[in-house]
ZAVEX-417321 format. One line per 5 residues: number of its first residue (from 1); their letters; for each residue x, y, z of C-alpha. Coordinates in pm, 1 decimal, padded with zeros to 6 digits, always signed. Example, Ala and Ser with C-alpha at 12.3 -4.5 7.8 and 13.67 -1.06 7.14 Angstrom:
REM residues 2
1) AS) +01230.0 -00450.0 +00780.0 ~ +01367.0 -00106.0 +00714.0
***
This chain:
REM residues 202
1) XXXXX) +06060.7 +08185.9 +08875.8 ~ +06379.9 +08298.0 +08662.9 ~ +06622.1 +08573.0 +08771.4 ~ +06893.5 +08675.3 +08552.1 ~ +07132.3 +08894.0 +08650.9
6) XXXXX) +07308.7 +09171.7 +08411.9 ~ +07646.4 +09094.5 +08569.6 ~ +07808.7 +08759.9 +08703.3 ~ +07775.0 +08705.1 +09065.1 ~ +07966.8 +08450.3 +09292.6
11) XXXXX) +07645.7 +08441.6 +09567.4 ~ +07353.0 +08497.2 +09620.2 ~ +07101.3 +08556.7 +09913.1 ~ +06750.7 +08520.8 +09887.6 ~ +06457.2 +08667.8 +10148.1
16) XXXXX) +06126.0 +08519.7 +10078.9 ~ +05770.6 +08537.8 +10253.8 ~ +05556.3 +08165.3 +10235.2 ~ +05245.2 +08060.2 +10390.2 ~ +05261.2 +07720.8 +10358.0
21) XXXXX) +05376.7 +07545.0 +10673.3 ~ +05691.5 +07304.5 +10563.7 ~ +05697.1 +07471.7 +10236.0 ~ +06047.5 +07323.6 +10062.9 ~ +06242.4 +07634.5 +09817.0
26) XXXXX) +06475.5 +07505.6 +09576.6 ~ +06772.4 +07709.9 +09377.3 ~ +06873.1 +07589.6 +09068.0 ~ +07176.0 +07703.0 +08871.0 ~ +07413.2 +07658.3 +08621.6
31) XXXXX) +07653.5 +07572.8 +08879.0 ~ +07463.9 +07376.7 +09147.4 ~ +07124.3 +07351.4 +09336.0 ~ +07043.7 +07410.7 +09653.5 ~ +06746.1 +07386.8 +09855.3
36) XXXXX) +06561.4 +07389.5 +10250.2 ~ +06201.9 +07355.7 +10387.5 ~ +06112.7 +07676.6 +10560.4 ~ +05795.5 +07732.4 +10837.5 ~ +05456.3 +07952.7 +10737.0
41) XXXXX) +05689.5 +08280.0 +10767.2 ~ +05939.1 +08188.5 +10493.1 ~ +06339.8 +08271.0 +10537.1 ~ +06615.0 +08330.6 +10330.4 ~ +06767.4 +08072.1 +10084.4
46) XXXXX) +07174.8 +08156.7 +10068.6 ~ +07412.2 +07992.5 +09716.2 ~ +07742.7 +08067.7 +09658.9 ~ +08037.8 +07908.5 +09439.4 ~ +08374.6 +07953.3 +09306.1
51) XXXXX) +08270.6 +07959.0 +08969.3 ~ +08029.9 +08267.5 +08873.8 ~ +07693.2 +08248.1 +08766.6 ~ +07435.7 +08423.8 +08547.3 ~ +07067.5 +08314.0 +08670.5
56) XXXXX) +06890.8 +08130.8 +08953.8 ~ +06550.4 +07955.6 +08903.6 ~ +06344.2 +07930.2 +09220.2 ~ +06148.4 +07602.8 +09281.2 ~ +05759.5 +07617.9 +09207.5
61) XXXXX) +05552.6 +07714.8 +09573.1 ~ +05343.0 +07976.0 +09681.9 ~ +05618.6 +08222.8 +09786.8 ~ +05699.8 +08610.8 +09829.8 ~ +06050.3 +08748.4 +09711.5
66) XXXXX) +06102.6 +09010.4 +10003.8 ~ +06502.8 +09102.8 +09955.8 ~ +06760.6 +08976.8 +09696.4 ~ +07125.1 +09005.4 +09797.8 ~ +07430.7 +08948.1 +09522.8
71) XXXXX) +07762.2 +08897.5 +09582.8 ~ +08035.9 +08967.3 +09237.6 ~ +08348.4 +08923.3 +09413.2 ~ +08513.4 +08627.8 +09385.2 ~ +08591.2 +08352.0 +09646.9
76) XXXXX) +08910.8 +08442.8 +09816.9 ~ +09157.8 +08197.3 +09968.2 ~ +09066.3 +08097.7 +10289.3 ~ +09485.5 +08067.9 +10353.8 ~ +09714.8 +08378.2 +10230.7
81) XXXXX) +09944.1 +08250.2 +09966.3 ~ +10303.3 +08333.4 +09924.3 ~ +10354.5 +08436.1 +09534.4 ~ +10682.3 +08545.1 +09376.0 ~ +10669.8 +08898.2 +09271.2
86) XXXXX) +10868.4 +09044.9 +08986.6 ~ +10857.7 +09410.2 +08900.9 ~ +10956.4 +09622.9 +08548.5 ~ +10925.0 +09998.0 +08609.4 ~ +11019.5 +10340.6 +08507.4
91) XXXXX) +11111.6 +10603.0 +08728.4 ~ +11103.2 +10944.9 +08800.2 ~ +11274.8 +11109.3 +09155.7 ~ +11202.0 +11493.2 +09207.8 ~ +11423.6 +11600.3 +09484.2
96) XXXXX) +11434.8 +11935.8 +09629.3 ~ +11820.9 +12014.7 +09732.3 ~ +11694.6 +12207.4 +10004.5 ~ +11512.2 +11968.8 +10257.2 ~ +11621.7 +11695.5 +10093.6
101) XXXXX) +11252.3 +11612.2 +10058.2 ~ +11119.7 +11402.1 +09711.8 ~ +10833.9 +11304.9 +09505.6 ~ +10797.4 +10962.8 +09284.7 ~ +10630.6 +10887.7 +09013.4
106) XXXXX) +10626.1 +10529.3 +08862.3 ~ +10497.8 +10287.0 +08649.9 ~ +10557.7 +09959.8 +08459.6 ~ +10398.1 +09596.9 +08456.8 ~ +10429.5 +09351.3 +08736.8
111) XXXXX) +10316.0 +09000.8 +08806.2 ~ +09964.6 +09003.7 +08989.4 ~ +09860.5 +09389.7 +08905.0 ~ +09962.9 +09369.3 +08486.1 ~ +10048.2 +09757.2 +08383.0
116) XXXXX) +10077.4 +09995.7 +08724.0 ~ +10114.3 +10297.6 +08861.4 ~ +10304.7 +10433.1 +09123.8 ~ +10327.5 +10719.5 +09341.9 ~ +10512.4 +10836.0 +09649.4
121) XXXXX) +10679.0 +11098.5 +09864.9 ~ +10975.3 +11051.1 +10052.1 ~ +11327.6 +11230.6 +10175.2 ~ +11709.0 +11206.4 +10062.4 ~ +11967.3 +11240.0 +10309.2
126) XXXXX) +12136.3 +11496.8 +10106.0 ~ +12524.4 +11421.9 +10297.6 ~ +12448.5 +11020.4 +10299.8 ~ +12247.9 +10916.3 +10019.7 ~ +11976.6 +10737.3 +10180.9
131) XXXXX) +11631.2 +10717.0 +10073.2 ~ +11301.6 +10653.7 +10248.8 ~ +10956.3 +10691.8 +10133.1 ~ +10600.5 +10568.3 +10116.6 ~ +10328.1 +10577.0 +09806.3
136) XXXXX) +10115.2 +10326.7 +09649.6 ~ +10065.1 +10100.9 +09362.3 ~ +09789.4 +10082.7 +09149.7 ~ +09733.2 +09784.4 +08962.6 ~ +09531.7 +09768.8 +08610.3
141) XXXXX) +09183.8 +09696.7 +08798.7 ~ +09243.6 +09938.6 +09021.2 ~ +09326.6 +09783.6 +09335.5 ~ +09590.5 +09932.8 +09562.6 ~ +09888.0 +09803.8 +09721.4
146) XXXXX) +10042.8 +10025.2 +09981.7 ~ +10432.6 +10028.2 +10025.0 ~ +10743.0 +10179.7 +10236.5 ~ +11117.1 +10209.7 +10130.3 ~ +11454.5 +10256.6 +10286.1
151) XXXXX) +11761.4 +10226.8 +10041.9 ~ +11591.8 +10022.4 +09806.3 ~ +11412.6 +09775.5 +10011.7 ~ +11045.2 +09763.9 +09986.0 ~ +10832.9 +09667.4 +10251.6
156) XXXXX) +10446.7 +09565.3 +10119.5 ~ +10219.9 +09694.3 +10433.7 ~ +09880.8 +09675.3 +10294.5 ~ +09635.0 +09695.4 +10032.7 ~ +09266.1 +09763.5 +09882.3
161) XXXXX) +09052.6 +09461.7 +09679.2 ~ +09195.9 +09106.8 +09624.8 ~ +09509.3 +09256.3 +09779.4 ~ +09371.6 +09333.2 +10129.6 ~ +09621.4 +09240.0 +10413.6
166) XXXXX) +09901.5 +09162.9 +10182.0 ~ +10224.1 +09141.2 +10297.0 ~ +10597.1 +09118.0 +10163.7 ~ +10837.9 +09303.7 +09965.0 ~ +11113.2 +09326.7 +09679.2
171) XXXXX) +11441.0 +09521.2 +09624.8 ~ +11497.9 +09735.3 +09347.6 ~ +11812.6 +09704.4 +09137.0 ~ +11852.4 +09975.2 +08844.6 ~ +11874.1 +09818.4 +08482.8
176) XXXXX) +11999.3 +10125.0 +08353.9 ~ +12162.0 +10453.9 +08380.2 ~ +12065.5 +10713.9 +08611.8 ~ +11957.4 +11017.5 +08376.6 ~ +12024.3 +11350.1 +08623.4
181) XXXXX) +11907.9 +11709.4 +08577.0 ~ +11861.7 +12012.2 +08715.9 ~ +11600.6 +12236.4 +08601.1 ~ +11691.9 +12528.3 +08880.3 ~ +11943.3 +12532.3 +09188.1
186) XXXXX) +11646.4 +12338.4 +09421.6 ~ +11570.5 +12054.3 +09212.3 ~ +11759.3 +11752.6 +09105.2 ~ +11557.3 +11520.9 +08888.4 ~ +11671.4 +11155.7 +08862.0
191) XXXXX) +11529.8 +10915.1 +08581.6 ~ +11630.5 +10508.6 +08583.1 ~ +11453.2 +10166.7 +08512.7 ~ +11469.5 +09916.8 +08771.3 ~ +11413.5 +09553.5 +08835.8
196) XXXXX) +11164.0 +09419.0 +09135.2 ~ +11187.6 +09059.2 +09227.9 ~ +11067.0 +08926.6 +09581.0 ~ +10770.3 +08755.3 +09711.3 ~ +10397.4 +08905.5 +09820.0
201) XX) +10151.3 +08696.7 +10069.6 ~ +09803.4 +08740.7 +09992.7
***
């Protein structure tokens, strides 16, 4: 018996029924074979690998298929890894001059997500200048990566997909001038590119 999947899958999991005491079920792939003898009630047959895979081919026997199981993520490291993280990005700072409270909107390309986006909210201390804040990045697959700031230090907290319990952080340095405006007495509106170079463990 062939199976061919529409997708490629990193694992699979095979339930079967067999009434054939001792009865042996092999897996064949195009990545590796597997195989196990099973009592008169069958079992389940499990495969994985790090390379993906487009078909299984289940030995010859008088079996049942009762439940197939895929898996299409990828292996992940069994040990985080500490990567260096550089950052290109384009921002925009909407600050109301009343509470001092702001929103962020951001995006550029970065080492590990390719083209993001970014969003946050935050507050400036209107009489010292400091910032804090908290959003998230969005990377080109759409993974997340979760964030907080104070005066230009980013802390990495979290984050969705392959970047689930990351950790780590960068600090922002302008690469250009700050553009400022003021479309009515509340709102300041600050525009700048910046630079992003730490490290991320993941």
């Amino acid at each position: 018996m062939t199976i061919t999947f529409n997708t490629p899958v990193y694992a699979v999991s095979v339930n079967f029924a067999s009434i054939v005491s001792g009865f042996t079920l092999n897996l064949t792939s195009a990545v590796g074979t597997t195989s196990a003898s099973y009592g008169p009630t069958g079992g389940t047959i499990n495969f994985s690998s790090e390379t993906p895979f487009t078909w299984i081919q289940l030995g010859t026997g008088i079996f049942a298929v009762d439940n197939l199981t895929l898996n299409t993520e990828g292996p992940r490291p069994q040990h985080a890894v500490e990567r260096p993280l550089k950052i290109d990005g384009h921002i925009t700072l909407t600050v109301n001059l009343t509470t001092g409270n702001s929103t962020m909107m951001d995006w550029g390309e970065a080492t590990h997500t390719g083209r993001f986006e970014n969003q946050g909210t935050g507050h400036l201390n209107l009489t010292t200048g400091a910032l804090t804040g908290s959003g998230t990045f969005t990377a080109a697959n759409g993974d997340q990566v979760f964030w907080v700031e104070e005066n230009y230090e980013i802390v990495v907290t979290g984050g969705t997909g392959r970047f689930e319990g990351i950790t780590g952080g960068f600090r922002m340095a302008p690469t250009s001038d700050v553009v400022t405006t003021f479309p009515d007495v509340n709102t300041m509106i600050m525009m700048y590119t910046y630079e992003g170079v730490g490290t991320i463990t993941y």
